[in-house]
C-alpha positions, 0 to 999 in steps of 0.5 A: 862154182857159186864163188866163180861165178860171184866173181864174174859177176862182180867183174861184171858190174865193175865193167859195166861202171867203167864204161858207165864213167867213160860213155864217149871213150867207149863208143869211139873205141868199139866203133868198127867193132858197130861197124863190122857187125853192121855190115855183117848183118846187112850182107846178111839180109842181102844175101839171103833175101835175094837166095830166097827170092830166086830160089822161089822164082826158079822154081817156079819154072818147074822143080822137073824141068830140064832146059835144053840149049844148043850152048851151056847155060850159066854165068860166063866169061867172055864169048863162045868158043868157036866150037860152040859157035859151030855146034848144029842148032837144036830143032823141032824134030829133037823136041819131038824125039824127047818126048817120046822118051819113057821118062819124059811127060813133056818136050816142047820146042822154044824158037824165040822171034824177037829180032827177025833174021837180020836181028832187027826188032819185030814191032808190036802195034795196036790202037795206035801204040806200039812196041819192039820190046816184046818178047816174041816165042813161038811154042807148040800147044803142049807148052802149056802142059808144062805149068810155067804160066798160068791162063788168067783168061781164055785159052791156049791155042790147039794142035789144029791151029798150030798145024794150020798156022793160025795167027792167034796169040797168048799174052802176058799181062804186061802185054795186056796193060800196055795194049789194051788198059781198062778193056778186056784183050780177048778178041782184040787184034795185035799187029806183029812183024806185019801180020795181024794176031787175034789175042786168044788168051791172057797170062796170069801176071807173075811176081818178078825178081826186085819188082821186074824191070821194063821191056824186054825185062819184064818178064810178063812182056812177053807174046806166045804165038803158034811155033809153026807160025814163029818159024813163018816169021823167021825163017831158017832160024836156028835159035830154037831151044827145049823144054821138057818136064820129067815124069814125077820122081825121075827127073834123074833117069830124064836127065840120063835119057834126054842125054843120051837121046841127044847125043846119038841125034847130034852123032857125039862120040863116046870120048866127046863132050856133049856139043849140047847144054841141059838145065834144071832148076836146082842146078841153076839154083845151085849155080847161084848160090855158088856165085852169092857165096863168093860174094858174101864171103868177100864182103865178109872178110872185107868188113871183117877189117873193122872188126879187126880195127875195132879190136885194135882200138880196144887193145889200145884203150886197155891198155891205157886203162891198164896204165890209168889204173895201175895204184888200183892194180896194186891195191887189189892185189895187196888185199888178196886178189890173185892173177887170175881175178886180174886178168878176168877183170880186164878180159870182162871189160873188154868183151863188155866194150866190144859186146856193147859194140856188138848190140849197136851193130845188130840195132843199126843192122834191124833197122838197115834190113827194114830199109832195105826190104823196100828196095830188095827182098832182104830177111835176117837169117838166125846165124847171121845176128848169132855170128855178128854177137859171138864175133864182137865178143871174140874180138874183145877176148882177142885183143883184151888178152894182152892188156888183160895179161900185162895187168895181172902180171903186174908187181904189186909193190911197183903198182901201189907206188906209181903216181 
């Protein structure tokens, strides 16, 4: 055992004094080997860091949150079916109807009001400025049982002025900085679709996904007024959606009932599909990362061609090596070396080239990851400069093979006569 791994050593050190003598050669040969596991690790650090940050940010929505809609959420392909165009809206009476479920601790309906029923825009004005990116939504008062916003100052606005239609409002910060900077919004009067708002509370500001984005993408841009005000607003609207938060540890049995209350609400026969759609924060999750997944796996593959020219360009330069060092070959051979101690010679320096490469990628990959972390959220995960090494120096044992057989099996005699 001592004697093997003397000669790996030895083999070792001898690689490392080829590529020592021939620095440019090398760097040139090993370049897409540099190439793919740069491009490995920076896929890497994308991926993961953008997962991280949804992750974090879905479920901070509620990890016992289901999402009721009239139509399936998800990435979709084209638009909806005439089915689905079809399908009755949902209503506040259905909202009404899941919370009475056992399992269930919240429902509350949404009705967005963003575009009036024409779909014309609803402005936003005060002192002098305004806005029609604003997203509007009318809420119930057990809105704010549902832990997705949190009150920075002031309050929520109550059953009795929910019933009585009080036009009060909830703003998000953004909202809040737009409107009314340096100036505290509490009791302050917000012009929406021509009635006039007074402001009864402001939501803590929460952190966005790439740093958020502007209007009606910026999720803190948002206003919650009455839901029987909103439905004022908007009459027959028909955009209402639900959310409704199960009680602790039966987010399972809540998915069973809701589905089953909805079902027999919308008449759905027993061999039917839902006409209704449900989410929950792991299934979005879920949904994401089966998208994420295909991506990376077809930039894998992708920069896996440089791994793959990379090692054809090792192939190659063994093989020159090979033919430049045959007299070496031979005297080798004639003091005693065997086969073996030949083709390992030149598997070592092949795995030492594309190993080299290797470490050069995973440098210029760190260094790619901190360049991109000012633009997106991006981490290196443990498997990723792990796969990227073993990688590189799987490349070199692949493609050094045949050079490294050719050698070994070279005949003495001829090799100490070549010139």
């Amino acid at each position: 055992m001592n004697f093997f791994r003397n000669d790996i050593l030895e083999n070792l050190k001898m690689a490392m004094d080829t590529l020592r003598m021939n620095k440019m050669r090398s760097f040139l040969t090993v370049l897409g080997v540099v190439i793919g596991v740069w491009t490995v690790m920076a896929i890497a650090s994308i991926i993961s860091g953008i997962d991280y940050a949804v992750t974090k940010q879905i479920e901070s929505i509620g990890t016992n949150s289901i999402f009721v809609t009239k139509t399936e959420r998800g990435v979709r392909f084209g638009p909806p079916t005439r089915e689905e165009r079809m399908r009755k809206p949902l209503s506040y009476e259905d909202a009404i109807s899941l919370g009475e479920l056992p399992s269930v601790s919240v429902s509350t309906p949404i009705l967005n009001i963003t575009n009036d029923f024409f779909g014309r825009k609803l402005v936003v004005k005060s002192s002098g400025k305004e806005s029609a990116a604003v997203v509007l939504q009318g809420v119930t008062p057990d809105y704010e049982q549902t832990g997705i916003w949190v009150m920075s100052a002031g309050r929520f606005f109550t059953k009795s002025e929910n019933d009585s239609r009080e036009e009060v409002c909830v703003i998000g910060g953004s909202v809040a900085e737009q409107f009314f900077p340096m100036l505290n919004p509490l009791d302050k009067m917000l012009t929406i679709g021509g009635r006039e708002f007074r402001v009864i509370g402001v939501l803590e500001k929460r952190e966005q996904l790439f740093g958020g984005g502007e209007g009606s993408n910026d999720q803190n841009n948002i206003i919650f007024m009455p839901f029987s005000l909103a439905q004022k607003l908007k009459p027959r609207a028909d955009d209402v959606y639900i959310t409704v938060v199960a009680k602790p540890g039966m987010l399972t049995q809540a998915l069973d009932e809701v589905t089953g209350q909805l079902r027999i609400r919308r008449q759905v026969l027993f061999d039917q599909p839902n006409n209704f759609g449900l989410a929950t924060a792991d299934g979005i999750i879920s949904t994401f990362r089966s998208i994420t997944f295909g991506v990376a796996l077809a930039m894998v593959v992708i920069s896996s061609v440089g791994l793959m020219v990379g090692g054809i360009g090792v192939m190659n330069i063994m093989l020159v090596s090979v033919t430049e060092r045959t007299r070496e070959i031979g005297i080798r051979k004639a003091i005693g070396g065997r086969r073996r101690d030949i083709l390992w010679q030149f598997l070592i320096e092949a795995m030492t080239l594309t190993g080299m490469g290797g470490l050069i990628g995973l440098g210029i990959g760190w260094l790619t990851t901190l360049l991109i972390r000012m633009v997106v959220p991006s981490y290196v995960p443990l498997w990723a400069p792990i796969a990227g090494f073993v990688s590189s120096v799987g490349i070199g044992l692949v493609f050094g093979l045949w050079p490294a057989w050719k050698a070994a099996r070279l005949d003495p005699i001829v090799a100490l006569r070549y010139e």
